[in-house]
C-alpha positions in Angstrom: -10.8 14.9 29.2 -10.9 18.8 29.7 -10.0 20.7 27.0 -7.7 23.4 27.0 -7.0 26.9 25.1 -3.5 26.7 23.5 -1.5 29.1 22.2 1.7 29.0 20.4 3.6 32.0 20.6 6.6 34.4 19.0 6.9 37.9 17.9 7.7 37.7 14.2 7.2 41.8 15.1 7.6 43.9 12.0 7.6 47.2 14.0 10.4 45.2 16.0 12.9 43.6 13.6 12.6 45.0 10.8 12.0 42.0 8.7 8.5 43.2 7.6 7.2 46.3 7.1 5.7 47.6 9.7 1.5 46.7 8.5 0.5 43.9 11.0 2.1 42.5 14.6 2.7 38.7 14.4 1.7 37.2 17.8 3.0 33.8 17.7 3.9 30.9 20.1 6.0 28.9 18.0 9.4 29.3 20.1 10.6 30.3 23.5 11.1 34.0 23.2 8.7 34.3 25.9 10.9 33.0 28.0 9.1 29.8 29.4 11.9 27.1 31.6 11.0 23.8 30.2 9.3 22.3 32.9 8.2 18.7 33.1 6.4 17.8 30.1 2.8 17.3 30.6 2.5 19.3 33.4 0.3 22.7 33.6 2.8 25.7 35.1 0.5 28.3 36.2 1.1 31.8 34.9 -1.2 34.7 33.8 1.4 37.5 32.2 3.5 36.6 29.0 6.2 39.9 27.9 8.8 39.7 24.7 10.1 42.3 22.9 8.5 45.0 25.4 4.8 43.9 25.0 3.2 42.0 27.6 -0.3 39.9 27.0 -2.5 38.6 30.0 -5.0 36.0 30.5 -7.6 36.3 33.4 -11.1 35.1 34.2 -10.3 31.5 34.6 -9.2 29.0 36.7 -5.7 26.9 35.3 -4.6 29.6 33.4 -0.8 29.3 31.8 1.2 27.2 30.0 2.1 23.7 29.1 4.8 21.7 27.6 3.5 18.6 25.7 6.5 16.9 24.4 8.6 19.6 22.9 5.4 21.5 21.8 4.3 24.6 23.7 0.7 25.1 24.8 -0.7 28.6 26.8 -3.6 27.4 28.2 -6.6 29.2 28.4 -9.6 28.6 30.2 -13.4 28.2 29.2 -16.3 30.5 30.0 -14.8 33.9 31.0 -11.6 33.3 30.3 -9.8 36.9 28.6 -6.8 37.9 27.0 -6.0 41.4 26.8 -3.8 42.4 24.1 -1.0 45.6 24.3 -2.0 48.5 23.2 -0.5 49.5 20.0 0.9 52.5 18.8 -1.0 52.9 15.2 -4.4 53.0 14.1 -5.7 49.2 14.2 -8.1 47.8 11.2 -8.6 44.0 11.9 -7.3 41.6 14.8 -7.2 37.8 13.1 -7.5 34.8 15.6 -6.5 31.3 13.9 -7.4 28.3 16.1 -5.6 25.3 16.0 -7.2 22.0 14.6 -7.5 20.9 18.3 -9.7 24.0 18.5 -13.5 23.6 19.2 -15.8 23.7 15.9 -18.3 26.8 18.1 -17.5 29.0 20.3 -19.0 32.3 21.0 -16.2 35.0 21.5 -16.2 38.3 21.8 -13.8 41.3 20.9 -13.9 44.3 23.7 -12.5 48.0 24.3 -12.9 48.3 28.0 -16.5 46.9 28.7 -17.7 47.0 25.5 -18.3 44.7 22.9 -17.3 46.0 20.0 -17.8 42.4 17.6 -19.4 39.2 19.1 -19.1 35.8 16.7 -20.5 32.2 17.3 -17.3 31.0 15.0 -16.0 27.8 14.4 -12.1 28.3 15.2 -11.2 24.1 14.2 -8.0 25.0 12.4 -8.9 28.5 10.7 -8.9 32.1 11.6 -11.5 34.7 12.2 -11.5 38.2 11.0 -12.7 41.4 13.7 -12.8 44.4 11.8 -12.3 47.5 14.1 -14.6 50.3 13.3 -14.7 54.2 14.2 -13.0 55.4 17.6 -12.6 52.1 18.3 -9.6 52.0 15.5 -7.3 54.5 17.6 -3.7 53.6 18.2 -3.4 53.3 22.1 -6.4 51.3 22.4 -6.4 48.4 24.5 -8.2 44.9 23.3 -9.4 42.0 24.6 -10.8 38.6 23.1 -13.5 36.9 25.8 -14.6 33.5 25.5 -18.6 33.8 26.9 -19.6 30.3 25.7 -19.0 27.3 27.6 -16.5 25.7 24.9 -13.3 26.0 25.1 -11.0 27.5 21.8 -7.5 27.0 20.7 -5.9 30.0 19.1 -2.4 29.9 17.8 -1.2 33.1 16.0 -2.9 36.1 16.7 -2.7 38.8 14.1 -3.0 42.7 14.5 -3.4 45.1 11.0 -2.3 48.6 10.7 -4.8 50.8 9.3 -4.4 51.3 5.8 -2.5 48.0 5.0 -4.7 46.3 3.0 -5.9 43.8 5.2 -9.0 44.8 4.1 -12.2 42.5 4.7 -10.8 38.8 4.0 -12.6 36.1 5.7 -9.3 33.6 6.0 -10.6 29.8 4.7 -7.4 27.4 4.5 -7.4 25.5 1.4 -9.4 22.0 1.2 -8.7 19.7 -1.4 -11.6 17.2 -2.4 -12.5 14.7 -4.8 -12.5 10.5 -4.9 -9.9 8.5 -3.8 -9.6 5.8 -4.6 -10.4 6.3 -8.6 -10.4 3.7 -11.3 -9.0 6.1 -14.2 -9.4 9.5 -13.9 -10.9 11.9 -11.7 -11.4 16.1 -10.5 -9.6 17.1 -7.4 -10.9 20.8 -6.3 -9.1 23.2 -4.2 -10.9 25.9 -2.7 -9.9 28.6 -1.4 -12.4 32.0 -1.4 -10.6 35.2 -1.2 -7.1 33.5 -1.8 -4.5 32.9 -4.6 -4.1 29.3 -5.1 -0.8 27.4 -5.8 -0.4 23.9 -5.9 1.8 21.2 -6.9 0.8 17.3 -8.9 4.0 15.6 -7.5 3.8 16.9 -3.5 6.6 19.8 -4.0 6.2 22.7 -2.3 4.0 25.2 -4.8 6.2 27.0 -6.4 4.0 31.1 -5.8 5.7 33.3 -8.3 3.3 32.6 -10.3 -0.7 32.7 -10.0 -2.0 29.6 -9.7 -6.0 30.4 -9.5 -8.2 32.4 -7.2 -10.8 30.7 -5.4 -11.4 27.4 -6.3 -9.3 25.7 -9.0 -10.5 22.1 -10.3 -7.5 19.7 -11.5 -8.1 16.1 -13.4 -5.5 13.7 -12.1 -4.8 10.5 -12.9 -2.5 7.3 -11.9 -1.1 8.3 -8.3 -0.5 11.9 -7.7 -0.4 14.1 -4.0 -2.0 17.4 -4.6 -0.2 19.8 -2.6 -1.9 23.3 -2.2 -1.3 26.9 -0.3 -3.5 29.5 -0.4 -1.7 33.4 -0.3 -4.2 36.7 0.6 -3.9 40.2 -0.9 -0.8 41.0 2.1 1.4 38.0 0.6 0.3 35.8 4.0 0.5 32.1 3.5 -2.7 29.7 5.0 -2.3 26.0 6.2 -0.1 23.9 3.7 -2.8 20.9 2.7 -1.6 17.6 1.5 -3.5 14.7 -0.1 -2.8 11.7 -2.4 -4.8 10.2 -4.8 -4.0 6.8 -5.3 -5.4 5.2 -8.5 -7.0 1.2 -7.9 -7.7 -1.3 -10.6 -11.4 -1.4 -10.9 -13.3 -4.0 -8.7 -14.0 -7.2 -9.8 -17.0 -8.2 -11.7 -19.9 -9.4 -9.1 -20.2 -13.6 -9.5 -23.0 -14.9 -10.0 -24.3 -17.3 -7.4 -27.4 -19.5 -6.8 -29.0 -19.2 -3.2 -27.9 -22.5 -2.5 -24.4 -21.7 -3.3 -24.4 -18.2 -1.7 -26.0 -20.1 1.5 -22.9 -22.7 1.5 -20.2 -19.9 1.0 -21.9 -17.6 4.1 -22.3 -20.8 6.3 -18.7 -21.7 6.4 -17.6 -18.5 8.0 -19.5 -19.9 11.3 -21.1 -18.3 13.7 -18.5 -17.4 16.2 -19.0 -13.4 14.5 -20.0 -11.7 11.9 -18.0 -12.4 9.0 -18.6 -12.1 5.1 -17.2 -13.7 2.4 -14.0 -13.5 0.1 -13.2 -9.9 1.9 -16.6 -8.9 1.0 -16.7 -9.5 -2.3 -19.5 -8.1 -4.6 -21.9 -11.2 -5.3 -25.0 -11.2 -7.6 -27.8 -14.1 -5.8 -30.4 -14.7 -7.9 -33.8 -16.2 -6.9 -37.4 -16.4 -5.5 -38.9 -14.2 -3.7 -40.4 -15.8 -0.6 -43.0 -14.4 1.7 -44.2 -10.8 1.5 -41.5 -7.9 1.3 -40.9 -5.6 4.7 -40.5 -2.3 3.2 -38.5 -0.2 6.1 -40.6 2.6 7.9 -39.5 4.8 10.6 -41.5 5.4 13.7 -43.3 8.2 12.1 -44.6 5.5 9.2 -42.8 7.5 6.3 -40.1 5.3 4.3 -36.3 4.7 4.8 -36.0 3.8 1.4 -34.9 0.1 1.5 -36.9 -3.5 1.8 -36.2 -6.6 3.7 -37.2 -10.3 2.1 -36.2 -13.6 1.8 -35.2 -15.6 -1.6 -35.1 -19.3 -2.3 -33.7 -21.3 -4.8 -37.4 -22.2 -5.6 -40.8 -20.7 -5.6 -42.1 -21.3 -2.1 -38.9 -23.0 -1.1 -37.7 -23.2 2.5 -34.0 -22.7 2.6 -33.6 -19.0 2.0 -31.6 -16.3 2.5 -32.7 -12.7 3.8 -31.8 -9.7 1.4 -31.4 -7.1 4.2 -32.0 -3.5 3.3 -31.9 -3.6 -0.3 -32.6 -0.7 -2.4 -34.2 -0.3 -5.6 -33.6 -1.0 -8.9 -30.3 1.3 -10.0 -29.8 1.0 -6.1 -32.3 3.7 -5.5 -34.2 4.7 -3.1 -37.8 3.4 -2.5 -40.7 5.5 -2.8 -44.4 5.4 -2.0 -45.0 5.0 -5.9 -42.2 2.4 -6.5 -42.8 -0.1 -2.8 -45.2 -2.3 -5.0 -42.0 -3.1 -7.9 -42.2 -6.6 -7.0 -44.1 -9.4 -5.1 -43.6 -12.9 -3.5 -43.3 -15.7 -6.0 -41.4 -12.7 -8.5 -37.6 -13.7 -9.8 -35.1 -11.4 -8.5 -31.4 -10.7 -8.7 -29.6 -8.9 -5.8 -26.6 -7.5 -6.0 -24.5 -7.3 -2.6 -21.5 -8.7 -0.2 -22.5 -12.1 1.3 -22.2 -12.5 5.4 -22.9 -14.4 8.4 -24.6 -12.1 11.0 -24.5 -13.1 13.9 -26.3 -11.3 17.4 -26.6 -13.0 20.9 -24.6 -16.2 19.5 -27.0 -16.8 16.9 -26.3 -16.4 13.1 -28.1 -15.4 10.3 -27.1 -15.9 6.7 -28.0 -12.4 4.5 -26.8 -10.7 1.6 -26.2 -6.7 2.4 -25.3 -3.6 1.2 -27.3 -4.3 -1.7 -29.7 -3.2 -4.2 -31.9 -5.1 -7.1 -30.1 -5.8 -10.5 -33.8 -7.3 -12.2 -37.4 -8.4 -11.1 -39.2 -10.4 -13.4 -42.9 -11.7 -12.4 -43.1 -15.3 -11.1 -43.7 -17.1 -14.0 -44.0 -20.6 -12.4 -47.0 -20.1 -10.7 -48.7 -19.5 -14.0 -48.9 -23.6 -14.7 -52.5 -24.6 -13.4 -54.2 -24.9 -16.7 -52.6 -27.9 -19.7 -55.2 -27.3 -21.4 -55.2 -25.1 -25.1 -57.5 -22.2 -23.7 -55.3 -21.2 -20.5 -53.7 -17.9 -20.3 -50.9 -16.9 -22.2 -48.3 -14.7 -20.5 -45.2 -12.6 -22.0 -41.6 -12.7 -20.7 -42.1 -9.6 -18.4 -45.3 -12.0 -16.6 -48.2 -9.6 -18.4 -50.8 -11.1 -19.9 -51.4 -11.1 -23.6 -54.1 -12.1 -26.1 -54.4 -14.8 -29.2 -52.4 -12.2 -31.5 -49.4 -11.5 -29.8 -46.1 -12.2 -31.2 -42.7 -13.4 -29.9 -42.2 -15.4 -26.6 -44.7 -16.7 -24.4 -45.8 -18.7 -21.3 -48.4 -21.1 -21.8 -49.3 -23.6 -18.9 -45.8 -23.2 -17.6 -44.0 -23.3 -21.0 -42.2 -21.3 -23.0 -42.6 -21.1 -27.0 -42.7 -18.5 -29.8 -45.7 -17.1 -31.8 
């Protein structure tokens, strides 16, 4: 699908109205004092010239230049590589022009600021629902000066307010950021929600009322504990008293998730099995199960092409040491679900007693299905035990509880030709 340029427009002029002191020019689609028909919606009207209120934009450079009603929401489209809009010329000394993109706008674009055929600011800027600041310098400040913005990149950007400072206004330098609000959602009890902001006074709201900015808030990045359900809702004001993007979010508290069960592979094998094989499926709305068993075969510790490690290991368990009906741990990390290393990749053998924590499913690929627990990671190892059994008589090997072997004077619990007593 081609992407367009939009722009909503209308003049909310303070040199104009009144309703402002006259510091900045407001170029902003947002209703039809341009003077648009309402055409058929959905349909591109080609047009290149735009006047209100006795100043008159352009757009040029591009094929499909003009605008574009979607629904009741007004697009002017602007074209991709080449495409230019020229700006009036004002009549005061200009210090910044601010472009805010729309969140349909691309994430890079390389754009340029001119006077004439010079460039007198070039960004590679990411215009996905913030704006860009182009501070005018030296001559190039001079009322009567005529600008133009020129996309040279191949992407496509969509602006929709354009603003213009008077020198000596106190726009100053700010970089405009709209608030983000993150943190975990869901949470079990209690949790931090930060809002960040740089440059910007903060106000927000804990019940999803509009921020009430009498009052400072923060600046720059204020951190909030919330707990039960609560929608954060947050504005961010510059130094010139102008508003960013209103941002909304709800944290929803959850009871904490059920305790994993404990399952034998037999059990865990019967649960997985009657999902079928029709797709992949996993148990009780992937539930968190803990499978404990032997390991069987040798462990496949992921590589990547280049040999280094992905971090988890592929095996099989069985009910019993050697046994045949198993079921493949897939991907399973560590112990504390970390990460494997070089120096941890020999934590545990075949014949070794594991327990796996993970969601129990069916896999299934080219009709065929194959019974796994996944999204897992190891909960204990402890050394196979039951293949320490060949001697009965009183000078075999005697073996502690974590499998190492110990001498005549050790005390506490031992294995002794497959038994277990104390010393």
């Amino acid at each position: 699908m081609k992407k367009i340029l939009r722009y909503s427009l209308v003049f909310l002029l303070s040199l104009m109205c009144g309703s402002i002191s006259a510091q900045e020019v407001t170029l902003d689609f947002e209703s039809n004092d341009w003077g648009f028909p309402e055409g058929s919606s959905n349909k591109l009207v080609e047009k290149n010239t735009y006047t209100s209120g006795g100043y008159t934009i352009t757009l040029e450079g591009s094929e499909g230049n003009g605008y574009y009603w979607h629904n009741k929401d007004l697009y002017l489209i602007f074209g991709k590589q080449g495409a230019k809009l020229t700006l009036p010329a004002f009549d005061f000394d200009v210090e910044k022009i601010e472009v805010t993109g729309t969140n349909g706008a691309s994430a890079s674009v390389k754009q340029n600021v001119f006077v004439g055929d010079t460039p007198i600011s070039e960004e590679t800027v990411g215009m996905k629902g913030v704006t860009q600041a182009y501070n005018i310098e030296g001559d190039y400040q001079k009322a009567g000066t005529i600008y133009t913005i020129q996309i040279t990149s191949a992407h496509n950007t969509q602006f929709k307010k354009i603003m213009i400072y008077k020198k000596g206004s106190g726009g100053g330098t700010i970089s405009v950021t709209p608030p983000t609000i993150s943190g975990t959602s869901p949470f079990e009890d209690s949790t931090e929600a930060t809002i960040t902001a740089e440059g910007y006074t903060i106000y927000y709201t804990l019940d999803g009322s509009e921020p009430d900015v009498s009052s400072q808030s923060g600046s720059g990045s204020v951190t909030l504990t919330i707990t039960e359900t609560t929608t954060v809702k947050a504005i961010a004001v510059d130094g010139d008293g102008n508003k960013s993007i209103v941002i909304t979010k709800t944290f929803t508290k959850k009871d904490p998730p059920a305790p994993a069960q404990e399952v034998t592979v037999a059990e865990a094998l019967e649960k997985i099995n009657a999902l079928g094989t029709e797709a992949t499926g996993y148990v009780d709305n992937k539930a968190v199960f803990q499978v404990k068993g032997y390991v069987v075969g040798t462990p496949d510790w992921q590589r990547k092409s280049d040999g280094s490690l992905y971090g988890n290991v592929e095996f099989k368990i069985a009910d019993e040491a050697g046994g045949s009906n198993t079921l493949t741990v897939y991907h399973c990390n560590n112990l504390d679900n970390a990460k494997y290393t070089e120096e941890t990749i020999n934590n545990f053998k075949e014949g070794d007693f594991v327990i796996v924590e993970g969601i129990l499913q069916m896999y299934v690929k080219n009709g065929e299905g194959t019974p796994e627990i996944s999204s897992c990671h190891l909960v204990s190892i402890t050394a196979g035990l039951n293949q320490i059994s060949a001697d009965t008589n009183t000078n075999a090997p005697a073996y502690n509880v974590a499998g190492q072997r110990v001498n005549s004077s050790y005390k506490g619990v031992v294995v002794k030709n497959g038994k277990k007593f104390i010393k």
